[in-house]
N, C-alpha and C positions, 0 to 999 in steps of 0.2 A: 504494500500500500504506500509505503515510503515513498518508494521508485517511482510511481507514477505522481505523485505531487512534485517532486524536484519535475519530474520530465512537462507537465504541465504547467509549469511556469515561463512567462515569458522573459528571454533576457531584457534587463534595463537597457531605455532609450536613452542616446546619450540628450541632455538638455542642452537644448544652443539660446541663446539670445536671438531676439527677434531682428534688432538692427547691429549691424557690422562697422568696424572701426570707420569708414566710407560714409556712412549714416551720420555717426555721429558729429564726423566731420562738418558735413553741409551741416546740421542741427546750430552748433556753432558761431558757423560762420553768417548765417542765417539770425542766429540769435543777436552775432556782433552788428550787424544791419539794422535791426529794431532797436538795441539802445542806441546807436550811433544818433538816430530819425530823431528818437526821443530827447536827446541831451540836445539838438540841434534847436527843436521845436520849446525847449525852455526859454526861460528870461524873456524882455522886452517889457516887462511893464514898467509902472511907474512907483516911484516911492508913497508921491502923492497924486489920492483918487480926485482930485478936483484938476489935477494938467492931464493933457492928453497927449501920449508916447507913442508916434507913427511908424516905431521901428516894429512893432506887433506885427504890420504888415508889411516885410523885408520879404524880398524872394528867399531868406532860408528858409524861412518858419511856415508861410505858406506852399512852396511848389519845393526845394530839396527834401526837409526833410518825411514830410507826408509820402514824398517817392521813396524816400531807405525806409521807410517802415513796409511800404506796400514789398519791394522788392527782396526784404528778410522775410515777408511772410510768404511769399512767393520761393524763396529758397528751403524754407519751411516745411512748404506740401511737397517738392522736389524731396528733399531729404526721405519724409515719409515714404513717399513712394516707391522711390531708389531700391532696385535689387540688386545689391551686391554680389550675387550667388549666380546673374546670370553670364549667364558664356556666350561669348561671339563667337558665329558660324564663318 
C-alpha cells in the first residue's frame, strides 16, 4: 500500500515568478517616467493667494510633464505585457 502512495504522487513543480529580470526592468524605468512627470508638474504657485503666479501655466507643467507621466504609464502596460520567455523564429 506504501508503494502505491509514493508512486501516486506527483513530483513538485518547480515555482517561477511570473515576471523576468526584463519585466522588471521596463517596470522601473516606466516607474522613473511617472515621478520624473510628477516632480516636473510641482511648484508654480504662489506664497500669496491674493497675487497671481503665470508660471502654473509654463509649457513644463502643462504639455512635458503630463506626457512623462502618460509615456511611464504606457511603459507600464509594455512591461506587463512583455514575455520574456518568448523565442524568435
Amino acid at each position: 500500500m506504501s508503494k502505491k502512495n509514493k508512486q501516486s504522487q506527483k513530483p513538485k513543480q518547480k515555482r517561477e515568478f511570473i515576471f523576468q529580470k526584463k519585466n522588471y526592468t521596463f517596470l522601473f524605468i516606466g516607474l522613473a517616467f511617472i515621478i520624473l512627470g510628477f516632480i516636473l508638474m510641482s511648484g508654480g504657485g504662489s506664497d500669496d493667494p491674493n497675487v497671481f503666479n503665470p508660471d502654473i501655466y509654463n509649457f513644463r507643467r502643462i504639455r512635458l510633464a503630463p506626457t512623462l507621466v502618460l509615456i511611464g504609464l504606457g511603459i507600464q502596460i509594455y512591461a506587463i505585457l512583455l514575455n520574456p520567455n518568448k523565442k524568435k523564429d
